[in-house]
C-alpha positions as CSV (number, residue, x, y, z in Angstrom):
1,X,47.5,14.2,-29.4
2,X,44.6,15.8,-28.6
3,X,43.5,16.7,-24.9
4,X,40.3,14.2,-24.2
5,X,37.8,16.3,-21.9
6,X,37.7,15.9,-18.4
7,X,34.5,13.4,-17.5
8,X,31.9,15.0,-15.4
9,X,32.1,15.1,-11.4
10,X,30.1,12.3,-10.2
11,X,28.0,13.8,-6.8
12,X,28.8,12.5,-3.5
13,X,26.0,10.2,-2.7
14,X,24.2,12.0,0.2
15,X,21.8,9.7,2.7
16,X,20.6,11.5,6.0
17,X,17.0,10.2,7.9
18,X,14.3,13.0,7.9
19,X,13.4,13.9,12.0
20,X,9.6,13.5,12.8
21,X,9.4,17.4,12.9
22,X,11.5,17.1,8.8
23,X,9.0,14.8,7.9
24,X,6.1,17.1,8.8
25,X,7.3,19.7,7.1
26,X,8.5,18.3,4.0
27,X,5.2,16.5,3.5
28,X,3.6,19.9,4.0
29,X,5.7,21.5,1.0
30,X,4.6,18.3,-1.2
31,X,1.0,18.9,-0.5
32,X,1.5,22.7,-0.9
33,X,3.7,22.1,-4.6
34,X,0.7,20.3,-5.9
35,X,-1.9,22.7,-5.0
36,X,-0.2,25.7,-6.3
37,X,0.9,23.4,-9.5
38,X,-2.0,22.6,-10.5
39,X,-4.6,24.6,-8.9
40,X,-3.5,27.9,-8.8
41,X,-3.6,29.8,-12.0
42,X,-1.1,32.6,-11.7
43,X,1.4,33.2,-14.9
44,X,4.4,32.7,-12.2
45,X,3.3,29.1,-11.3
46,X,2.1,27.9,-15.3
47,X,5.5,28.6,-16.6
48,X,7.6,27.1,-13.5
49,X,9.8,24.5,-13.8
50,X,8.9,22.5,-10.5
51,X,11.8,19.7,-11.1
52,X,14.4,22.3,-10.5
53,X,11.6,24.4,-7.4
54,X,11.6,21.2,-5.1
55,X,14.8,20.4,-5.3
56,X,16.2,24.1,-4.7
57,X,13.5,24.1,-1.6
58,X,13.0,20.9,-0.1
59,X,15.8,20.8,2.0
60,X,15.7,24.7,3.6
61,X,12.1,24.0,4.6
62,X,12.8,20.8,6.2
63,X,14.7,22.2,8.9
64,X,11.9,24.4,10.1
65,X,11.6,24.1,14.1
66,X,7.9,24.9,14.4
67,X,4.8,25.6,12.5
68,X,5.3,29.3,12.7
69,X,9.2,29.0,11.3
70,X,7.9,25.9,9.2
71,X,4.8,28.7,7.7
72,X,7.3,31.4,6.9
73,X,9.8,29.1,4.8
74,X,6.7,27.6,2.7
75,X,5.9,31.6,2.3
76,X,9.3,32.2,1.2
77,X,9.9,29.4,-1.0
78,X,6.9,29.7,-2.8
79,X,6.4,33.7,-3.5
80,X,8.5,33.9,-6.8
81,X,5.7,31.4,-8.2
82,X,2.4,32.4,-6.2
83,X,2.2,35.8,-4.8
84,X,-0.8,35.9,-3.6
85,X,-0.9,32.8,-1.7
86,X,-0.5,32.6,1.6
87,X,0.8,30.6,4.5
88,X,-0.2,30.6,8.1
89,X,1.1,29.0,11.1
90,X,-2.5,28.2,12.5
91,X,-5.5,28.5,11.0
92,X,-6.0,30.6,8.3
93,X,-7.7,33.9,8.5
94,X,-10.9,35.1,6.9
95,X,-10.7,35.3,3.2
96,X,-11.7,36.6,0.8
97,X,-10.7,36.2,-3.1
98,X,-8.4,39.1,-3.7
99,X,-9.8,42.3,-5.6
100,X,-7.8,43.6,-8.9
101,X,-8.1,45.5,-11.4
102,X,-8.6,43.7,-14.8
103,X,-6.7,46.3,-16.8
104,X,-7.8,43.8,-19.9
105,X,-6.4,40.9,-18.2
106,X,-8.4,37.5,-18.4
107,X,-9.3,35.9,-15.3
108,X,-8.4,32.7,-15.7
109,X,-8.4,29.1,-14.6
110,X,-6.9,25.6,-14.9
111,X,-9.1,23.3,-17.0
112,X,-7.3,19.7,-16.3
113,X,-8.0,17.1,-18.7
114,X,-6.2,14.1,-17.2
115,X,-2.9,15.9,-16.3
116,X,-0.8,17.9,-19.3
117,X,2.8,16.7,-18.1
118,X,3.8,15.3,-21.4
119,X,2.6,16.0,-25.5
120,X,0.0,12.9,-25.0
121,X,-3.4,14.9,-26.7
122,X,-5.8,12.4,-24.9
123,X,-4.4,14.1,-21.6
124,X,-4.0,18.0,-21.5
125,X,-4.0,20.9,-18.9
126,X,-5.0,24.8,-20.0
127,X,-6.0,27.5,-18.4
128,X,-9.5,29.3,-19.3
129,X,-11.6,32.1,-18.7
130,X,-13.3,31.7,-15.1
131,X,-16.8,30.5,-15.3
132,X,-18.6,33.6,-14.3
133,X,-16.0,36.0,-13.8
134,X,-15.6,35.6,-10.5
135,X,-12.4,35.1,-8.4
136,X,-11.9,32.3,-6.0
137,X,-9.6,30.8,-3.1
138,X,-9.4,27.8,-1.7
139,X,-8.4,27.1,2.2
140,X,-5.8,24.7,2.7
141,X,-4.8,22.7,5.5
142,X,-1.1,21.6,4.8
143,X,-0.5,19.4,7.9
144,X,1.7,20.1,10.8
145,X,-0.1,22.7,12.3
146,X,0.1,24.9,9.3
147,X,-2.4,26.0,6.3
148,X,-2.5,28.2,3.3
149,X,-5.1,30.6,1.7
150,X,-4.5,30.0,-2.3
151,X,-6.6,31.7,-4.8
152,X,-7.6,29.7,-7.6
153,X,-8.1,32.3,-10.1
154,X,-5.8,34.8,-11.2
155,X,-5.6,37.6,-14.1
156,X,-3.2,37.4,-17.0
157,X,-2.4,38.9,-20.1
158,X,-1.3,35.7,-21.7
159,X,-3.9,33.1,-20.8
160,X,-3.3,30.6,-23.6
161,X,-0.1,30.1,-21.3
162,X,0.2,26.4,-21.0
163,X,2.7,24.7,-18.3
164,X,6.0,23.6,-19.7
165,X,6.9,19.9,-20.5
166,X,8.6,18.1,-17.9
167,X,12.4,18.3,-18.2
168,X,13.8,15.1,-19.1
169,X,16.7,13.7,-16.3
170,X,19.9,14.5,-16.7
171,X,23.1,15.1,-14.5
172,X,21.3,17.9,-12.6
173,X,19.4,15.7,-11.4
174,X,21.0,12.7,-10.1
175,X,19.5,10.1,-7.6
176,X,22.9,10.8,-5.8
177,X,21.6,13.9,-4.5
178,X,18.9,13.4,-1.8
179,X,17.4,16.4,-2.6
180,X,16.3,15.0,-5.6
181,X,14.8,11.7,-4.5
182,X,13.0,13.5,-2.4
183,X,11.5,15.9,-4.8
184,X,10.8,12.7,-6.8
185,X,8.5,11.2,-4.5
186,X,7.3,14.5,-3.8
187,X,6.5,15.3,-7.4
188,X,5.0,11.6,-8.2
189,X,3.0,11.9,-4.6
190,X,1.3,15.3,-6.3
191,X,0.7,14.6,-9.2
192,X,-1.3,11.0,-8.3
193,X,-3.0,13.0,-5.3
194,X,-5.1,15.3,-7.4
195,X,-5.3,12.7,-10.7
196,X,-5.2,9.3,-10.3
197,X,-9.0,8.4,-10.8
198,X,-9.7,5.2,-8.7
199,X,-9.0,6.1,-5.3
200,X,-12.9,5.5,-4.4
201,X,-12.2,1.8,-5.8
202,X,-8.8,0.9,-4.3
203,X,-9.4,2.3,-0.8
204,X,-5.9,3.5,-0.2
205,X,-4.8,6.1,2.4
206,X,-2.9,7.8,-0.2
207,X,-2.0,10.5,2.3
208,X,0.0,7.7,4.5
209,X,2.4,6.7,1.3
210,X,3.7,10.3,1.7
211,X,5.7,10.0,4.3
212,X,6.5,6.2,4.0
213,X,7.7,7.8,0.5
214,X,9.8,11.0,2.0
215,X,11.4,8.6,5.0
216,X,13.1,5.9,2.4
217,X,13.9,8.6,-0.6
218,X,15.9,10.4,2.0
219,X,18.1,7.2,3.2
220,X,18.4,5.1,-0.3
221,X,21.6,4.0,-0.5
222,X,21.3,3.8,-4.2
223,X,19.6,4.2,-7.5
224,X,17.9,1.0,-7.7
225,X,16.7,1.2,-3.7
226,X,15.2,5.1,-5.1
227,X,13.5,3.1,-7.9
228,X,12.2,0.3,-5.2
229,X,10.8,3.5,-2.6
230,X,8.9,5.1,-6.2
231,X,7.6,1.5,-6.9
232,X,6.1,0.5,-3.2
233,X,4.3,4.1,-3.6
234,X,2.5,2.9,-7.3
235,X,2.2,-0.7,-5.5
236,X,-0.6,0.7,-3.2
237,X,-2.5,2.2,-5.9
238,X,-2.9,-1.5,-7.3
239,X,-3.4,-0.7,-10.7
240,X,-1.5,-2.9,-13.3
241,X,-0.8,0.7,-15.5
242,X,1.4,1.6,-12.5
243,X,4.9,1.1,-12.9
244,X,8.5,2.7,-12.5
245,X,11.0,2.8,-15.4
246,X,14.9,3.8,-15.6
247,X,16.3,5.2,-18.5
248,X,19.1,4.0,-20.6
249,X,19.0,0.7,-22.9
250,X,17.9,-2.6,-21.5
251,X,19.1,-6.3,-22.4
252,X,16.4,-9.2,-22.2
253,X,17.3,-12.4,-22.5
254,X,15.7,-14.1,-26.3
255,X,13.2,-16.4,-24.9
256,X,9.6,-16.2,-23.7
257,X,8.8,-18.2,-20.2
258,X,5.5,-17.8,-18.2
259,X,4.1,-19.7,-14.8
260,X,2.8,-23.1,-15.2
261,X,1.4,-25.8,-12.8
262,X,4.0,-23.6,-10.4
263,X,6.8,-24.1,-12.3
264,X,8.6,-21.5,-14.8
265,X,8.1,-23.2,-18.0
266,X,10.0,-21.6,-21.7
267,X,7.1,-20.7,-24.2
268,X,9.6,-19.9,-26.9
269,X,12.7,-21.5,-27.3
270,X,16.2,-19.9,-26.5
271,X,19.6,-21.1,-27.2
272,X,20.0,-24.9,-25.1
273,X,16.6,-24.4,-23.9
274,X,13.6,-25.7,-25.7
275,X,9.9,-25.3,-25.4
276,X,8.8,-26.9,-22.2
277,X,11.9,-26.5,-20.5
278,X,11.5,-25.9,-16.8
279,X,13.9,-23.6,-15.6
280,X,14.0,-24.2,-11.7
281,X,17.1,-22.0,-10.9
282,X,18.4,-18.4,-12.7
283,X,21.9,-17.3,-11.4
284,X,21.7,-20.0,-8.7
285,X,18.9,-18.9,-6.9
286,X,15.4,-21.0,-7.5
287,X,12.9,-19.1,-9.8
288,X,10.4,-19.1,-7.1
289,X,12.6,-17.1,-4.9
290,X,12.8,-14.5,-7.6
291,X,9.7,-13.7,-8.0
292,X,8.6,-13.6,-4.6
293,X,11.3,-11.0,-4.2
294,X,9.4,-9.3,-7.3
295,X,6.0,-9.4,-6.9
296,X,6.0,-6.7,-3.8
297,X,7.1,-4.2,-6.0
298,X,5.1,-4.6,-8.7
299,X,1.5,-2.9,-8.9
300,X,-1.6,-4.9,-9.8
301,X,-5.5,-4.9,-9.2
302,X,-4.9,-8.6,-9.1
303,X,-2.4,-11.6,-7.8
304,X,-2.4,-13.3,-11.9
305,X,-1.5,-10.0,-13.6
306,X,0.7,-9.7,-10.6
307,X,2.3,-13.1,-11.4
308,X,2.6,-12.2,-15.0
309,X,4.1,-9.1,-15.0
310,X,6.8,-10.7,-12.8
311,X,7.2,-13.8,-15.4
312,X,8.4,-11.3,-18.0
313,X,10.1,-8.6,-15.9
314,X,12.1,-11.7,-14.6
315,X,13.9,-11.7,-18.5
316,X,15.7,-8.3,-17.9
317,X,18.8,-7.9,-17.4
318,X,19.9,-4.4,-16.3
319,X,23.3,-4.9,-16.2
320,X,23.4,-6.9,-19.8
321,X,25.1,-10.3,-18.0
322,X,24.8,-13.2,-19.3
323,X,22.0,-15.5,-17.3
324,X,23.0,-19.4,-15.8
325,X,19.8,-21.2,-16.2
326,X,19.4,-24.4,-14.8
327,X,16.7,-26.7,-14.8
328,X,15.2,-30.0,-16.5
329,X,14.5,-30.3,-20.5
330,X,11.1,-31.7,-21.6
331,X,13.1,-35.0,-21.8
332,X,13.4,-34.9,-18.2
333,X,17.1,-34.6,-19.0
334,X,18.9,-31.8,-17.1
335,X,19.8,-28.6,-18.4
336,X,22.5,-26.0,-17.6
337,X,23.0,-23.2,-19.9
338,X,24.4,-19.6,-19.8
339,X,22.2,-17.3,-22.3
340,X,23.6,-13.8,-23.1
341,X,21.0,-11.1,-23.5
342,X,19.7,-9.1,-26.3
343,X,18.7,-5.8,-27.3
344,X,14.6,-4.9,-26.6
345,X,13.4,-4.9,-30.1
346,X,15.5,-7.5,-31.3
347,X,13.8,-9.9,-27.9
348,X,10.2,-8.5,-29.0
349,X,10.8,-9.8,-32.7
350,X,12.2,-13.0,-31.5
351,X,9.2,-13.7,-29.2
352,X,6.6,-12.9,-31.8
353,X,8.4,-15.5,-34.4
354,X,8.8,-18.2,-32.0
355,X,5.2,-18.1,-30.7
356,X,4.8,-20.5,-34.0
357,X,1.2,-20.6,-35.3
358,X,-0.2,-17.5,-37.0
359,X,-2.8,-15.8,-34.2
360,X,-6.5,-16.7,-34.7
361,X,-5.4,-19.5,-36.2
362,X,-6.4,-23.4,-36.7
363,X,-3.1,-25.7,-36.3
364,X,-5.4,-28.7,-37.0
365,X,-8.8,-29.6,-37.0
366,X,-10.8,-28.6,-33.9
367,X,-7.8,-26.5,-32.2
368,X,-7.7,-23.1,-32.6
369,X,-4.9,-20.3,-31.7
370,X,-5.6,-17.8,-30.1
371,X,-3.1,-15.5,-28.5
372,X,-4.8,-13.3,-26.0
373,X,-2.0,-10.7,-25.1
């Protein structure tokens, strides 16, 4: 018969702590990607792919000794994307924005609009003429005893240029690798640095969740403690729009449950579990107890969204196992019952025909319906 091809080589999980002096330095090259990302206007940096930048660099600049050696490695790492900035162990020099000849170039700009990182129209980065004409830098200070003149404008021939989409993941880039979970955090650090509105309101020291950020990504000892690290970062924006997904297909188990009178109490009815059921224990372990090892992870402006969004995260399974739920029926009888899970869409329909009553509508006289979410 035919040969069957040879599956792909799984990488070696890798898991090393950073050193304080690693930690400096690689939170220096975060700051420094999203500057030049999103700042800086040259055609080198609008058409980079930074997935495949950070982790080719990450790990050669975190072994820099000292803000001199730690300057020259940034310099090196980034000047195939960014020419003309430059990085200084110290402070930076006078500067001035750079002089050129326009030779029918456009000066040009980034005009952010939100953030452009995927086809969403509502959010959109482009570079544009420079109001006035006029060239300008910016003087960075990167941390660690190092900083970085960047000019903001640059000319181009081609300024419609517009930056690619994000790759999506693949093999290449494999939470097995460290250097990729630490351009992760790197990359979703940036990006929420220069664009998540509300930091005024929330009051976080976003600059501190770096290297909390950098320090787990580089010891996870697997996907799902990666996936934990990304979600305590969004946790201190409390936002309820923050969240971390995996890809692949996920299994929910058929039922609807939600946080009553502190009990978890089934909304709409699942195999051996009817409406009103309490379920006190899932896979042995009391409901409570899950969700308290939930909630931490979970961003939210407030504790009840936070409790919600727990109450239906809690239906997942991941690994599409069948459930043991145990608790007491509406009877009071007891109940023990294993419940396999579903496919997504299938889950969402079943929900939305066992809620019952029609929305905005009157079940009887006097009582209205009214579903909220």
């Amino acid at each position: 018969g035919a040969a069957s091809a040879a599956p792909a080589p799984t990488p070696a999980w890798t898991a090393r702590p950073l050193t304080p002096r690693g930690e400096i330095n690689l939170a220096a090259f975060a700051r420094l990607m999203a500057y030049v990302r999103f700042f800086h206007a040259g055609d080198e940096a609008a058409a980079a792919d930074w997935d495949a930048f950070s982790a080719a660099n990450l790990e050669t600049v975190e072994t820099a000794a000292t803000p001199g050696e730690l300057a020259e490695r940034l310099g090196e790492a980034f000047r195939p994307l960014a020419p003309k900035v430059t990085v200084h162990g110290g402070p930076p020099p006078a500067a001035s924005p750079p002089e050129e000849p326009a030779d029918g170039r456009t000066l040009v700009m980034w005009r952010h609009r939100g953030v452009g990182l995927k086809t969403n129209p509502l959010y959109n980065s482009a570079r544009i003429p420079a109001p006035g004409g006029r060239p300008r830098i910016m003087l960075l200070d990167l941390g660690g005893g190092v900083t970085a003149v960047m000019p903001v404008t640059a000319y181009s021939a081609a300024p419609a240029l517009k930056p690619p989409a994000p790759a999506m993941p693949s093999a290449s880039y494999a939470p097995e690798d460290r250097a990729v979970r630490l351009a992760g955090a790197a990359i979703a650090w940036g990006v929420l640095q220069h664009f998540y509105p509300y930091f005024d309101v929330v009051e976080t020291d976003w600059d501190a969740e770096l290297p909390k950020a950098l320090r787990a990504a580089a010891t996870d000892p697997d996907a799902e403690a990666f996936k934990r690290t990304l979600e305590r970062m969004t946790v201190a924006l409390h936002d309820g729009h923050g969240m971390v997904t995996r890809g692949g297909t996920l299994s929910y188990l058929p039922l609807e449950w939600n946080w009553i009178e502190q009990r978890l109490v089934v909304t709409v009815a699942a195999p051996g579990l009817p409406v009103g059921s309490v379920v006190e224990r899932i896979d042995g372990t009391p409901s409570a107890e899950h969700l308290a090892r939930m909630e931490p992870l979970i961003s939210s402006a407030t504790p009840q969204w936070r409790r919600a969004k727990a109450t239906q995260l809690l239906i997942r399974r991941p690994d599409g196992t069948p459930a043991l739920l145990e608790g007491e029926g509406p009877d009071g009888a007891r109940l023990r019952t294993t419940l396999a899970p579903r496919p997504g869409l299938e889950v969402a329909e079943w929900i939305k025909a066992g809620r019952g009553a029609p929305n905005f509508s009157e079940p009887r006289p006097g009582l209205l319906y009214i579903d909220l979410s």
